[in-house]
GULUM-369066 format. One record per residue: residue number from 0; residue in three letters; x, y, z of N, C-alpha, C in turn. Coordinates in Angstrom, 2 decimals, padded with zeros to 5 digits. Layout:
<recs>
+-----+------+---------+---------+---------+---------+---------+---------+---------+---------+---------+
| pos | code |     n.x |     n.y |     n.z |    ca.x |    ca.y |    ca.z |     c.x |     c.y |     c.z |
+-----+------+---------+---------+---------+---------+---------+---------+---------+---------+---------+
| NUM |  ala |       X |       Y |       Z |       X |       Y |       Z |       X |       Y |       Z |
...
+-----+------+---------+---------+---------+---------+---------+---------+---------+---------+---------+
</recs>
This chain:
<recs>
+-----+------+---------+---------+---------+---------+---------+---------+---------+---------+---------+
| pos | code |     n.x |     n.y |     n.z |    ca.x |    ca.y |    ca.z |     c.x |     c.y |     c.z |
+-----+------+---------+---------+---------+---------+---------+---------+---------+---------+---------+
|   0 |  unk |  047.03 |  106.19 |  005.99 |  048.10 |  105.31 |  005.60 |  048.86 |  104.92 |  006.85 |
|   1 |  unk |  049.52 |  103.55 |  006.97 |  049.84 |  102.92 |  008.38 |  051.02 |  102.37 |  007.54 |
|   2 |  unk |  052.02 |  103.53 |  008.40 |  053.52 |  102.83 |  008.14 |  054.28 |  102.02 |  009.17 |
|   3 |  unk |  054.81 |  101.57 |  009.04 |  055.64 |  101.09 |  010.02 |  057.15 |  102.27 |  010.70 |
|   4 |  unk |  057.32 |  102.62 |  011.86 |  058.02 |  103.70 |  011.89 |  059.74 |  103.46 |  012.27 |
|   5 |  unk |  059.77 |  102.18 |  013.26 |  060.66 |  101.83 |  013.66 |  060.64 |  100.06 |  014.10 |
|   6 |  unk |  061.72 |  099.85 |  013.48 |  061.35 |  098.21 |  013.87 |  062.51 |  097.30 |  014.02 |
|   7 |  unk |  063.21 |  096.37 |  014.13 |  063.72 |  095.30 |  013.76 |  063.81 |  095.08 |  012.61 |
|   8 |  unk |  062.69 |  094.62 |  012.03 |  062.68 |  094.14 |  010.89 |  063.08 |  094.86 |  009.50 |
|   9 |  unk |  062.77 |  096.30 |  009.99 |  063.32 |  097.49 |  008.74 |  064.27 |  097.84 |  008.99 |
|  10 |  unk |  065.48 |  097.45 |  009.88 |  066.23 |  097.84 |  010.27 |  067.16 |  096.29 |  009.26 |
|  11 |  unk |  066.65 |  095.39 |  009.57 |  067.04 |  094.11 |  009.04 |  067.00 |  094.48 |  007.39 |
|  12 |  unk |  065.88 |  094.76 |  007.23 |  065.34 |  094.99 |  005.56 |  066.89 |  096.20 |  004.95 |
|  13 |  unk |  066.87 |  096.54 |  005.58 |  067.40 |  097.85 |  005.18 |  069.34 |  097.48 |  005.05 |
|  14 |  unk |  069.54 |  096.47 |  006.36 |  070.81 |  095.87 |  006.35 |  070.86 |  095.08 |  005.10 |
|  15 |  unk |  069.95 |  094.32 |  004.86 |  070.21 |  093.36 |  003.80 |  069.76 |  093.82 |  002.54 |
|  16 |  unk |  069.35 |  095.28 |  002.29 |  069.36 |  095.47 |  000.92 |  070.30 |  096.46 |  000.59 |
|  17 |  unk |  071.10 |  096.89 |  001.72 |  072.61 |  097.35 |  001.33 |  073.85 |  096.17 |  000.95 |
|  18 |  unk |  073.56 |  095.01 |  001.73 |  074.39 |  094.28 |  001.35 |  074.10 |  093.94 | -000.10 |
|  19 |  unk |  072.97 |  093.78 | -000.52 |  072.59 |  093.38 | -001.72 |  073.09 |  094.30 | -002.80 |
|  20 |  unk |  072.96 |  095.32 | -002.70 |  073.28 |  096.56 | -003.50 |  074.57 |  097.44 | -003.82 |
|  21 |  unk |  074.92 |  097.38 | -002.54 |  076.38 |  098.13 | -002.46 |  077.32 |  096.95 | -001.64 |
|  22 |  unk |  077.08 |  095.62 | -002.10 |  078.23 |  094.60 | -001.50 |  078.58 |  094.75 | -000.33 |
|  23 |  unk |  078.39 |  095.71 |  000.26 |  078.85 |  095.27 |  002.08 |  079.04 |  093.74 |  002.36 |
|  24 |  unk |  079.22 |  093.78 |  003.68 |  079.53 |  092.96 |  004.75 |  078.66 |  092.47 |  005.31 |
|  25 |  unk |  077.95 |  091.58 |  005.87 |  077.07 |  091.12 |  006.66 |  077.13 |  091.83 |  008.25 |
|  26 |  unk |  078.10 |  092.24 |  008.48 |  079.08 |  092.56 |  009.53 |  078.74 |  094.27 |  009.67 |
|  27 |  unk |  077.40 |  095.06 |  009.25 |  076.91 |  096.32 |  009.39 |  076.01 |  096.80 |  010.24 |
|  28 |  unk |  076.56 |  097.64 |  011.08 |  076.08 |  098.33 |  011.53 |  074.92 |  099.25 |  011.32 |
|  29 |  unk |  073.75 |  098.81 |  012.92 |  072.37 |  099.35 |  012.32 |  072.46 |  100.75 |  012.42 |
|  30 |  unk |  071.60 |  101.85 |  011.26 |  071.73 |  102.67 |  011.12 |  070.51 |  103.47 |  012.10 |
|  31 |  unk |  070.26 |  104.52 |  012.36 |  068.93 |  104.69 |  013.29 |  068.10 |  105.30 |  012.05 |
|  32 |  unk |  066.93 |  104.75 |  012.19 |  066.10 |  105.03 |  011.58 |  064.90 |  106.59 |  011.81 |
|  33 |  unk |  065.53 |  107.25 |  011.18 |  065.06 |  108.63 |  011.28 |  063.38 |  108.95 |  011.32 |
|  34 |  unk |  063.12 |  109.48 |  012.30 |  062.01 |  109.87 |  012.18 |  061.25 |  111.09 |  012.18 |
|  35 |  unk |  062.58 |  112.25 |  011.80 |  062.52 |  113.41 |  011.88 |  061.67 |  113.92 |  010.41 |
|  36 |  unk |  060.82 |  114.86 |  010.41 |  060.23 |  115.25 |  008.82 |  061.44 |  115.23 |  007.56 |
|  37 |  unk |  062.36 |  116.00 |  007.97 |  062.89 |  116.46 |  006.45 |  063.67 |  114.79 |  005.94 |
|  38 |  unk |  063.58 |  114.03 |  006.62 |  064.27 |  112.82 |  006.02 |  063.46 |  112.09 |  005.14 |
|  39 |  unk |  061.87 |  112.42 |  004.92 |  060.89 |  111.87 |  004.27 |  061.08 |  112.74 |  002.55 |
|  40 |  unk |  060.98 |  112.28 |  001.53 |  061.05 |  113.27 |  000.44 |  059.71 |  113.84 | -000.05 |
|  41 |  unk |  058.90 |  113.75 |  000.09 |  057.45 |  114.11 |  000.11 |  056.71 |  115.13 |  001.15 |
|  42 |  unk |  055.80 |  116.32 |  000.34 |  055.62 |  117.22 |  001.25 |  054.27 |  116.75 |  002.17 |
|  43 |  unk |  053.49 |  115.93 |  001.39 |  052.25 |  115.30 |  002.05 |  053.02 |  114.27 |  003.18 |
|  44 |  unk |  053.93 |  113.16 |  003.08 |  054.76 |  112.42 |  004.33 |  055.07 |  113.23 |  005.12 |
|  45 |  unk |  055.75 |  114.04 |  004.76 |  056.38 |  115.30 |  005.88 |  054.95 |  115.89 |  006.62 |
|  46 |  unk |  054.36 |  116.13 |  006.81 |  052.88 |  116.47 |  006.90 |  052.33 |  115.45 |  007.67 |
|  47 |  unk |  052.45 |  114.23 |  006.92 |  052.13 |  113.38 |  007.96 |  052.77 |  112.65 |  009.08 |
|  48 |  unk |  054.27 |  112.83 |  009.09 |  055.43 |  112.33 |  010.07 |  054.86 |  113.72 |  010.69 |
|  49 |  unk |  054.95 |  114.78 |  010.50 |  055.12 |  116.23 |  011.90 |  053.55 |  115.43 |  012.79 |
|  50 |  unk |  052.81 |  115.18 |  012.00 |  051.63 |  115.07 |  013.11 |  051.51 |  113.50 |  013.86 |
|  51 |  unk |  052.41 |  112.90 |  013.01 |  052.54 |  111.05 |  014.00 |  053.49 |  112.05 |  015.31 |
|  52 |  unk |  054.89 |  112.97 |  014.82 |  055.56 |  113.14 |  015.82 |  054.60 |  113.91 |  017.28 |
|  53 |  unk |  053.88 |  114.55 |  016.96 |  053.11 |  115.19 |  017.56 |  052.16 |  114.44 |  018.79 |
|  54 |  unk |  051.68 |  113.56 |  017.42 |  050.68 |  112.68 |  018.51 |  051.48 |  112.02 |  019.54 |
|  55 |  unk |  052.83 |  111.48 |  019.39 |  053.68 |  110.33 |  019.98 |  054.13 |  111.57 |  020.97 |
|  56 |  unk |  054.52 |  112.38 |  020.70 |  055.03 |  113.29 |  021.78 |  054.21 |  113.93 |  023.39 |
|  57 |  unk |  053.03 |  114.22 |  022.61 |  051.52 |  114.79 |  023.43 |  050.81 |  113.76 |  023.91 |
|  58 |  unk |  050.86 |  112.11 |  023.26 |  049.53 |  111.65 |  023.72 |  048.12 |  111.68 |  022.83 |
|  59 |  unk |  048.25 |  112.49 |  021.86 |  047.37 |  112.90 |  021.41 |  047.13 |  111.88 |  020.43 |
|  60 |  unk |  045.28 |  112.02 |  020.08 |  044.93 |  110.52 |  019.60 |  044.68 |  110.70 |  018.52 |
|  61 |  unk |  044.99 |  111.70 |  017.54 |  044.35 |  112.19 |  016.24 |  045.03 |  113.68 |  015.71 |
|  62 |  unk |  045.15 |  113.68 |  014.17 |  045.51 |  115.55 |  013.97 |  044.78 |  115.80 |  013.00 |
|  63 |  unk |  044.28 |  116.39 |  012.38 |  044.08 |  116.82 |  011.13 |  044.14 |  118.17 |  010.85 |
|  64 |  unk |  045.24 |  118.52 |  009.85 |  045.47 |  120.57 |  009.43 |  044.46 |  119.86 |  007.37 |
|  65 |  unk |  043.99 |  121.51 |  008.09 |  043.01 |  121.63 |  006.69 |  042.71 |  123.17 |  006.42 |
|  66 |  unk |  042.54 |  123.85 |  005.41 |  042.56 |  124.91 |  004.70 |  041.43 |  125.92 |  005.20 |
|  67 |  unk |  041.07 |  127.41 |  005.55 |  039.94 |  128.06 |  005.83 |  038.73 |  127.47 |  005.31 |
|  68 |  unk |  038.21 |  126.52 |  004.07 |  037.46 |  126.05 |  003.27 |  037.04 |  124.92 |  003.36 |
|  69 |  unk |  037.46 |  124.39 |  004.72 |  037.27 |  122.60 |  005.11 |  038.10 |  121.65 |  004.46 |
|  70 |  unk |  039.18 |  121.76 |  003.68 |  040.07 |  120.88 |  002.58 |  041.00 |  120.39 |  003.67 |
|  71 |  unk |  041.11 |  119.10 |  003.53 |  042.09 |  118.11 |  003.87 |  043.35 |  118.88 |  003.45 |
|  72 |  unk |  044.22 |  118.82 |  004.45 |  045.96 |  119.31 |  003.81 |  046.96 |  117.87 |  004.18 |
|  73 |  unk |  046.49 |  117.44 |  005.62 |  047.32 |  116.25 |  006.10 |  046.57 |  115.96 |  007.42 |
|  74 |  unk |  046.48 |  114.23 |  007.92 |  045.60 |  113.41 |  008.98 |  046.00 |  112.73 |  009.41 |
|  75 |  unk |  045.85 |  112.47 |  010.54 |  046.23 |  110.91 |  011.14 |  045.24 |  110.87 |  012.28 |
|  76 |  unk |  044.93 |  109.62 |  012.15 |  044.23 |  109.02 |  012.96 |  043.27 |  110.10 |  013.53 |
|  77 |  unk |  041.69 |  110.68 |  012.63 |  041.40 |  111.42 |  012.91 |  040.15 |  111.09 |  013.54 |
|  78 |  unk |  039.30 |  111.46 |  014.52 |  038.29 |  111.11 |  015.01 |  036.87 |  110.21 |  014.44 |
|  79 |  unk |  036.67 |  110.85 |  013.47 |  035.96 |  110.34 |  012.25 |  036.74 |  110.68 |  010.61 |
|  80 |  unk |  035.81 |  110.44 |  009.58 |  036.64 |  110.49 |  008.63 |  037.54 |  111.72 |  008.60 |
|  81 |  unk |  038.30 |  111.73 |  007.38 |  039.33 |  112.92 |  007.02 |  038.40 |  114.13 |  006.55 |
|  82 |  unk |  037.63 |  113.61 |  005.64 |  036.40 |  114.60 |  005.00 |  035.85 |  115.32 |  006.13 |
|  83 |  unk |  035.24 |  114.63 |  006.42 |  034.02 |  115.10 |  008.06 |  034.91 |  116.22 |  009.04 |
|  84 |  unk |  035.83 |  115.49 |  009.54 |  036.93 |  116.51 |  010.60 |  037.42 |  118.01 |  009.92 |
|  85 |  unk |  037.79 |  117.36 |  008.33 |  037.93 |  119.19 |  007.85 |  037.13 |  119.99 |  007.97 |
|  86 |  unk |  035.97 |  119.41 |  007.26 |  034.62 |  120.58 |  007.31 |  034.38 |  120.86 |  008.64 |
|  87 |  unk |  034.71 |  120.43 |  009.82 |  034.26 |  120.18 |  011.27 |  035.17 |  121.43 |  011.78 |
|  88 |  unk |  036.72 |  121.19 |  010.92 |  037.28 |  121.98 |  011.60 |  037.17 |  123.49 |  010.86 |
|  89 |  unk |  036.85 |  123.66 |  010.01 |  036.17 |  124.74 |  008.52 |  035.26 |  125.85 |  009.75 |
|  90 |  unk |  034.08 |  125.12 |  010.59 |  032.88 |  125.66 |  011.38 |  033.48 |  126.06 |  012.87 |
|  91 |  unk |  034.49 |  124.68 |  013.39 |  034.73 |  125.46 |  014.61 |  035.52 |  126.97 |  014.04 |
|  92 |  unk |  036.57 |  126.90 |  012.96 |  037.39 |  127.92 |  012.78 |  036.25 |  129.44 |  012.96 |
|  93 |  unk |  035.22 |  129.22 |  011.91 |  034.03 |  130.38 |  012.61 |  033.79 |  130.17 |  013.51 |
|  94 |  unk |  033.31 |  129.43 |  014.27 |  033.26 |  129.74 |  015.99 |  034.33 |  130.85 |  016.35 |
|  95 |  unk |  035.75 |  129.91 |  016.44 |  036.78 |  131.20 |  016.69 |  036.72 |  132.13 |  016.42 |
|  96 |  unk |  036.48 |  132.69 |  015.51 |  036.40 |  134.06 |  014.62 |  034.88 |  134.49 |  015.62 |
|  97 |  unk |  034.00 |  134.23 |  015.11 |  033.06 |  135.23 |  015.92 |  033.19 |  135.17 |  017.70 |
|  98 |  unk |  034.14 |  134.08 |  018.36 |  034.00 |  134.25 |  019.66 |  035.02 |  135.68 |  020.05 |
|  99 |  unk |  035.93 |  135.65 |  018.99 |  037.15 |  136.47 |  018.86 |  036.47 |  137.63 |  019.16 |
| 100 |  unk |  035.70 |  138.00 |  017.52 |  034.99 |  139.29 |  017.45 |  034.12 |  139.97 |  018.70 |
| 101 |  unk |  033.25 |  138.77 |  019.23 |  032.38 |  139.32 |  020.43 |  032.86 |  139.30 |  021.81 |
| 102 |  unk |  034.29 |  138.86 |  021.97 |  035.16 |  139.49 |  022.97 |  036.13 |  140.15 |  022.61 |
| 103 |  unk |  036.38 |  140.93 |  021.59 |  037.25 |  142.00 |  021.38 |  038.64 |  141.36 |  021.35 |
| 104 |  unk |  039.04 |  139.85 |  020.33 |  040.23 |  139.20 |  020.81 |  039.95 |  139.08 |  019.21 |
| 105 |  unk |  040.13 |  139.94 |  018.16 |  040.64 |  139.86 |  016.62 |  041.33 |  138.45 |  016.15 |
| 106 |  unk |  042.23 |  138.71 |  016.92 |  043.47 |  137.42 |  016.37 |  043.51 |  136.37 |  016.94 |
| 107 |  unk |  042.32 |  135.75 |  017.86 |  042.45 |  134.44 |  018.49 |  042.55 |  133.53 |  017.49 |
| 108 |  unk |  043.35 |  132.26 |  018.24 |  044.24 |  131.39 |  017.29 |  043.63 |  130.15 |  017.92 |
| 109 |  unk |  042.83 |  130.02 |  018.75 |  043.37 |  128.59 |  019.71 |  041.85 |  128.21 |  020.30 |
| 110 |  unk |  041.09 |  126.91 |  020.22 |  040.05 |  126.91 |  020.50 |  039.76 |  125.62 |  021.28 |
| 111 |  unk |  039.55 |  125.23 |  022.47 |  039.08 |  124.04 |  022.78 |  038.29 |  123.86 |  023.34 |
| 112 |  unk |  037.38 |  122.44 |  023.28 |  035.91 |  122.16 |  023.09 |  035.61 |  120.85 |  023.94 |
| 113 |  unk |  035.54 |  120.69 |  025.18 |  035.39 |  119.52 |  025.62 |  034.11 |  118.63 |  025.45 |
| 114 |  unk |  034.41 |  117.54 |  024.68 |  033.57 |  116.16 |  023.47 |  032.58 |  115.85 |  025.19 |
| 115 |  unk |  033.99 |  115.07 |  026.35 |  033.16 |  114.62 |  027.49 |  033.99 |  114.82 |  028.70 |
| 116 |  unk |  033.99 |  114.15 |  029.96 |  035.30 |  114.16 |  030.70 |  036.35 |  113.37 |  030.17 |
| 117 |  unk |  036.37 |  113.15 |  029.21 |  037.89 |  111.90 |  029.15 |  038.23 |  112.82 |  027.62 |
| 118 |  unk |  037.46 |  113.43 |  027.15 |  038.36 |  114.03 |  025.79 |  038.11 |  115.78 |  025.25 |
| 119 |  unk |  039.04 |  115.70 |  024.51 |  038.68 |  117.27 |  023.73 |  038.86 |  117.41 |  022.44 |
| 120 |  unk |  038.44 |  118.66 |  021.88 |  039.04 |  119.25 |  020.43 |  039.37 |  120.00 |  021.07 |
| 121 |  unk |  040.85 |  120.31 |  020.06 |  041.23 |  121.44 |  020.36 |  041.75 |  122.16 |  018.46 |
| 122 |  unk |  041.66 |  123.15 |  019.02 |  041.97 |  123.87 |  017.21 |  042.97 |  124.68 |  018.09 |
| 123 |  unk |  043.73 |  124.72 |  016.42 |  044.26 |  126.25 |  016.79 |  044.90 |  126.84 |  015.08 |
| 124 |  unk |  044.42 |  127.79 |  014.99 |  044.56 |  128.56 |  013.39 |  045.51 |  129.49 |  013.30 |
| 125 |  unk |  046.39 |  129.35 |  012.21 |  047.76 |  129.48 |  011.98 |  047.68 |  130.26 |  010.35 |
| 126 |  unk |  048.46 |  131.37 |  009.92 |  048.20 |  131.62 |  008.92 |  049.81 |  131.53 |  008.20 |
| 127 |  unk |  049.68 |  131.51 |  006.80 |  051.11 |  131.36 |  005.65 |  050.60 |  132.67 |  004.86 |
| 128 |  unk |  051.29 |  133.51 |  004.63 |  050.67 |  134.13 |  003.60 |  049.82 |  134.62 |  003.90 |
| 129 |  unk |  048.72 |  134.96 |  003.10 |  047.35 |  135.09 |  003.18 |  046.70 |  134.10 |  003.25 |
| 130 |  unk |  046.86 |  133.47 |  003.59 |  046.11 |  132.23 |  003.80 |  045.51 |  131.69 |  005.09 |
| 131 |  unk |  044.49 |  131.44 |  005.43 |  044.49 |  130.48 |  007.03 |  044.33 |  128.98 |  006.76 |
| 132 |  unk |  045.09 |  128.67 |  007.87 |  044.92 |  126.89 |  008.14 |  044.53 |  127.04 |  009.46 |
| 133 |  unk |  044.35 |  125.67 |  009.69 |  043.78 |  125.05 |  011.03 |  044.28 |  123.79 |  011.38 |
| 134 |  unk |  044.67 |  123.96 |  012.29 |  044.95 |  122.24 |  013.15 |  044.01 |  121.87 |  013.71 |
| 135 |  unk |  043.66 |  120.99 |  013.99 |  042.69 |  120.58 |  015.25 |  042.82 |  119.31 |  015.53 |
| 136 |  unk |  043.08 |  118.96 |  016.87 |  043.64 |  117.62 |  017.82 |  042.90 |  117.07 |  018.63 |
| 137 |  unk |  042.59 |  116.05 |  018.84 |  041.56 |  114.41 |  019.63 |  042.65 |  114.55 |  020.37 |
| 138 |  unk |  042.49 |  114.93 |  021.87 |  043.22 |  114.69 |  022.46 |  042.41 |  114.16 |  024.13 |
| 139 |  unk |  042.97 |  113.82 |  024.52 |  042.34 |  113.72 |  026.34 |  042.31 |  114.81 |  026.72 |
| 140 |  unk |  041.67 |  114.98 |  027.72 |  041.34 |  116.08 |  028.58 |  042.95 |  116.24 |  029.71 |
| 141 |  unk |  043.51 |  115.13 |  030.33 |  044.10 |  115.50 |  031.12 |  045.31 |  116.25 |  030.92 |
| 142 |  unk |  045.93 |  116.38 |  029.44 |  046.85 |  116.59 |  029.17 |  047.11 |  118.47 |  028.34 |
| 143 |  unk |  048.29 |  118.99 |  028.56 |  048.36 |  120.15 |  027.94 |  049.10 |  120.46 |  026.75 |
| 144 |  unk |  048.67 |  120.29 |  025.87 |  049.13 |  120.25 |  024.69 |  049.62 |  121.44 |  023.57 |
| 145 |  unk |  049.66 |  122.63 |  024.11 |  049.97 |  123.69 |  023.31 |  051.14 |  123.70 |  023.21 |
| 146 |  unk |  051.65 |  123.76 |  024.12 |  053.47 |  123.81 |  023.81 |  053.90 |  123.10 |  022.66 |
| 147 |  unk |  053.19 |  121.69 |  022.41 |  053.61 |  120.45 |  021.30 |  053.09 |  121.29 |  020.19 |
| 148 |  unk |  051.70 |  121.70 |  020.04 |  050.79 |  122.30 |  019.00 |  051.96 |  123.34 |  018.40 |
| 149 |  unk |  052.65 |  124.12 |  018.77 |  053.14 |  125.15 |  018.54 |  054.23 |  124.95 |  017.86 |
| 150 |  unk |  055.09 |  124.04 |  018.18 |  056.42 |  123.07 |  017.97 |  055.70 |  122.80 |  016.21 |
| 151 |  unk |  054.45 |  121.85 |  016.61 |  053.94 |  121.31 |  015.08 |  053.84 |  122.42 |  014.16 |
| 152 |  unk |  052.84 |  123.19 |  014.63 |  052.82 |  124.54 |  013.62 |  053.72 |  125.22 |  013.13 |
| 153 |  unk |  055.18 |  125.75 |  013.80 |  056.42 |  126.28 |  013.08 |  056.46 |  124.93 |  012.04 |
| 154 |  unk |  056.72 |  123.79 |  012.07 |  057.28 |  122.91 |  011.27 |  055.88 |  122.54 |  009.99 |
| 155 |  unk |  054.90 |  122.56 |  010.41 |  054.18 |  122.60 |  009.29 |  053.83 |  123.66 |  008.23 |
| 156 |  unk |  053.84 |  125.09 |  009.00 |  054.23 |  126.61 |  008.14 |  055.60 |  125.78 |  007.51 |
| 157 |  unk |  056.47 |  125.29 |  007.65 |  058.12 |  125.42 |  007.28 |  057.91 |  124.53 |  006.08 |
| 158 |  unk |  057.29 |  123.05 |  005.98 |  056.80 |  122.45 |  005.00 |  055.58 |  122.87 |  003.86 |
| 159 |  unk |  054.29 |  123.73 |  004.13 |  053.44 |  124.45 |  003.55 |  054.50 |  125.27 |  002.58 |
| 160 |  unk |  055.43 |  126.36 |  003.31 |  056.29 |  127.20 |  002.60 |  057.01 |  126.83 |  001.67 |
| 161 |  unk |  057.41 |  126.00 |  001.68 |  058.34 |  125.64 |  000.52 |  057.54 |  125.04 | -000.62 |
+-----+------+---------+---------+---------+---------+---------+---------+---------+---------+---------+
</recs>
């Protein structure tokens, strides 16, 4: 889904359907248009604003978090389809797990896979509960992206939770 995030024109839209509604003034002041998660009322939007913020922050060209089982949870702009990337990210998540096991690293979380010189996957598996999820990010090679990944993951545990 391709929203529009910030604009003029919704900024315009938004002036003139307060005037319309609540009689204002022509004479109003633009409001900033939030692009923080909790301002969205939807837990799937929220889901998908944390990973637009993500990408816009990192560079990064794609997200998709999906369930231990390959299930879509939330996507943007994902390498190939939404379907394909879950299950994609379902197999690397076993990768992790047995690379874990056969170096004695149980709880590895974090996996990246360079596609060519100009790009990567990167995963990294996060649990709620009993449960595991997975992120995994289209990103370039030149860039370091965990710090952002990590930022996303508190806020997507915080939306999952509720």
């Amino acid at each position: 889904m391709s929203l529009l995030r910030d604009s003029s024109e919704i900024r315009e839209a938004i002036e003139l359907a307060q005037i319309l509604c609540g009689g204002r003034t022509a004479v109003v002041a633009h409001e900033e248009f939030s692009l923080e998660p909790e301002s969205v009322p939807f837990r799937g939007d929220r889901l998908e604003r944390i990973l637009d913020l993500l990408c816009r922050r990192s560079n990064i060209k794609g997200a998709v978090v999906s369930d231990a089982s390959g299930l879509p949870v939330a996507a943007l702009n994902p390498p190939v389809s939404t379907e394909a990337t879950s299950a994609f990210t379902s197999i690397l998540g076993q990768a992790l797990e047995r690379a874990g096991s056969l170096l004695g690293e149980y709880d590895a979380e974090y996996l990246s896979l360079d596609i060519n010189y100009e790009d990567k996957i990167v995963l990294r598996r996060f649990m709620i509960a009993d449960s595991t999820f997975f992120l995994v990010a289209h990103c370039p090679q030149e860039i370091d992206e965990r710090s952002e990944i990590e930022l996303s993951i508190t806020q997507i545990i915080t939306v999952l939770s509720q």
